[in-house]
N, C-alpha and C positions, 0 to 999 in steps of 0.2 A: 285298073281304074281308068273309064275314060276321061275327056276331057272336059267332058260334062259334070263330072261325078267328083272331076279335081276341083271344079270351080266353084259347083256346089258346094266342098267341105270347105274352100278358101272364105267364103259369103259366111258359112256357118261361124271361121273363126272370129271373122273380124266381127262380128255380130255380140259374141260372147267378150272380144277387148272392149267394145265399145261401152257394151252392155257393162263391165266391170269399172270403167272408168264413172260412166254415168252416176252406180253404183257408188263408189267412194266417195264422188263430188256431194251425193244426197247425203250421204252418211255426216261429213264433215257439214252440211248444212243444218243438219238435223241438229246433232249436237252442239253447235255455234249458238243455235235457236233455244235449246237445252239451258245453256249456260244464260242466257240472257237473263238481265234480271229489270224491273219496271224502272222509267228512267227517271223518277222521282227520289225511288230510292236509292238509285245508284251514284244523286246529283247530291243526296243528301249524306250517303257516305262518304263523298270525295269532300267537301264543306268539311264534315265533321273532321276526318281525320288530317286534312291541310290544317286546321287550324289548333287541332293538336299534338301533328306533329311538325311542326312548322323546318326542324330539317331534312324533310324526304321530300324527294325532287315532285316533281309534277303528276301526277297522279293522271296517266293515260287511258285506263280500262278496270274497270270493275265489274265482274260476273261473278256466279258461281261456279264452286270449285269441284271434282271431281266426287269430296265427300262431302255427301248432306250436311246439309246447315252452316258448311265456311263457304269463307267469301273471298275469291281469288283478287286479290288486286296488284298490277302490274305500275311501278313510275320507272319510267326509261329504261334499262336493261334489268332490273332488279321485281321479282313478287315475292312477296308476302301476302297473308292471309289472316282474314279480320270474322267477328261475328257478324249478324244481320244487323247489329246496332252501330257498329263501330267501336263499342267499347274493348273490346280486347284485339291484341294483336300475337300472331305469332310469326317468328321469321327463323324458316327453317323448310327441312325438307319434306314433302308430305309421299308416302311409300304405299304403293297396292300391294300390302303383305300377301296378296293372292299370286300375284304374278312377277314380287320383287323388284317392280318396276318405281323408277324415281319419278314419279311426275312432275314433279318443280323441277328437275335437271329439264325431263322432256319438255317443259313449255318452254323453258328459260332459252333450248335449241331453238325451236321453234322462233322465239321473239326477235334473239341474235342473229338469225341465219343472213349470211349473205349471198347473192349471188355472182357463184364462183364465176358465172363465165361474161360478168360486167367489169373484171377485174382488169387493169390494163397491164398486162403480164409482159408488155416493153420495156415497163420501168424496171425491171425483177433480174436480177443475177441468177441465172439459170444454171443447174445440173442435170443428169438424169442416172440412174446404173440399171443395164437388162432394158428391158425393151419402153423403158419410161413409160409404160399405157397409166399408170394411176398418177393423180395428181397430188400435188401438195405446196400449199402457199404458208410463208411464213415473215413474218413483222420482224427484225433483228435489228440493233442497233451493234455495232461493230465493236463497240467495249464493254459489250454486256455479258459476261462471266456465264450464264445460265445459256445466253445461243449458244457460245461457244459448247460446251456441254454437249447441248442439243444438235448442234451441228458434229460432232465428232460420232454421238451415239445413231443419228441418222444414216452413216454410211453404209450402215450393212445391211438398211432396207434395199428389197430388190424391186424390178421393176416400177419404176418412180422415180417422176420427172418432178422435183422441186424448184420452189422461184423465191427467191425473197428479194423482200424489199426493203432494201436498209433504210431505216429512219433516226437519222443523227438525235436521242433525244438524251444524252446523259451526256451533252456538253459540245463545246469548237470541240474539239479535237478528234468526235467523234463524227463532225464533222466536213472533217480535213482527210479523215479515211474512209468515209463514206467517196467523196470525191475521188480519191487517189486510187481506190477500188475501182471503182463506175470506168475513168478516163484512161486504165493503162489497157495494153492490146486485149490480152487474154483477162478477163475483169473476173470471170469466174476462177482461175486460176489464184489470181491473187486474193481474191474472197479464201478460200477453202486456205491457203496456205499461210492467212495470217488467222481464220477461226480458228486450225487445225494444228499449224505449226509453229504458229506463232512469229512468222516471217513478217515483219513490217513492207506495208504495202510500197512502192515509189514513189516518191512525191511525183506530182503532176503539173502542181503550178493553176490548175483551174485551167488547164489542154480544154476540156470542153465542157458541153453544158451536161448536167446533169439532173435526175429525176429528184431529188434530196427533198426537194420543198414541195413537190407532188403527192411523193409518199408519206410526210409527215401529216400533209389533208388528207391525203387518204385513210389514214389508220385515226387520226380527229374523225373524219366523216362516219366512220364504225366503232368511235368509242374506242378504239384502241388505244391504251394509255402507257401499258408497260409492255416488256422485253422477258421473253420472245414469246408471238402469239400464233397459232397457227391456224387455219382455214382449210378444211376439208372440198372436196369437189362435192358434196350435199350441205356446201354452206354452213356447216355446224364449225363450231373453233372449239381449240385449247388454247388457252391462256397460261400456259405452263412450258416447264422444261422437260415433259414426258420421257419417259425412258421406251428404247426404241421398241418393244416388245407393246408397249400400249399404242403408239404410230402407226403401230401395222396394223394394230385390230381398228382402230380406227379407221383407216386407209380402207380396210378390208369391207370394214359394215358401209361406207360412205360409197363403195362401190356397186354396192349391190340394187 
């Protein structure tokens, strides 16, 4: 093959990436446009149901839903799904028995999603084991029973580089080891050996400044309320203690 004939098939490929990107963007515009519904009635459903359900948060988006005739509606990280009148409600999971697929989990990724690489992974207690290429971010509060757990069941993931970010929120004292953690030499040391071994961190005295009040805005900034929550490199979380076997398959789809 010359080098005419190389450059030729190169123009061919990136013609066909392009071409599939283009692709996706109409597909997702298409269906966006799908789901749109008239905005009288969509002004008339959000009235209707704020004033009948007067404790569900603010009511951000209302289209339709994947199956004919419901009506997707989204307030803050939470959907549920309504008729075209408003009068009934259901709150639950809705499933494409064709393909198994959870669509309420899927949009609900979707809504949640953060972006992993706006996260500021300076404030974060770092590990890695094997060559750390996959990522993993996770919210822990240092006397929360369930990181701990989750911290000991994570070790025998391989290759992955983890960060967490202590957020003192189940009291001072959780406080005072968030601190004493962050300011000793080796801080990732003493993270793992008081999640893991239950070694009391050294007191520090407040040696230096720490991220403590950073990460608490930050996991407020993404709704993150409890311990321990984790964050994939495609933005999608658990908000659970997963056992390590479901981390990896997560790790594993988030990488692809």
């Amino acid at each position: 093959m010359n080098f005419t004939q190389r450059l030729a098939l190169r123009c061919v490929a990136l013609a066909v990436l392009a071409g599939a990107a283009v692709s996706a963007q109409a597909q997702a515009q298409a269906q966006a446009q799908a789901q749109a519904l008239p905005a009288a009635q969509v002004t008339a459903l959000k009235q209707k149901l704020q004033q009948r359900l007067p404790e569900v948060p603010a009511i951000d988006e209302v289209r339709a839903a994947d199956m004919p005739g419901l009506i997707e509606v989204r307030a803050g990280q939470h959907v549920f799904y309504t008729d075209a009148k408003g009068d009934f409600l259901i709150d639950g999971s809705l499933i494409d028995t064709r393909t198994q697929r959870n669509l309420t989990q899927e949009r609900l990724d979707d809504i949640n999603r953060i972006d992993f690489a706006s996260l500021p992974l300076k404030d974060a207690v770092v590990w890695k084991n094997g060559s750390g290429k996959r990522k993993l971010v996770i919210f822990a509060d240092p006397n929360c029973g369930y990181c701990k757990r989750l911290e000991k069941d994570i070790q025998q993931i391989k290759d992955v580089t983890v960060y967490t970010f202590l957020i003192p929120i189940l009291g001072e004292d959780s406080k005072v080891k968030s601190d004493n953690i962050w300011c000793v030499k080796d801080r990732t040391q003493a993270y793992r050996d008081w999640m893991i071994g239950g070694v009391v961190p050294p007191k520090t005295f407040g040696m230096c400044a720490t991220p403590a009040q950073r990460n608490v805005a930050l996991a407020q900034k993404y709704r993150i309320n409890g311990t321990p929550a984790m964050v994939f490199e495609d933005g999608t979380r658990l908000a659970s203690a997963a056992p390590a076997d479901v981390v990896e398959q997560r790790l594993a789809k988030a990488a692809k």
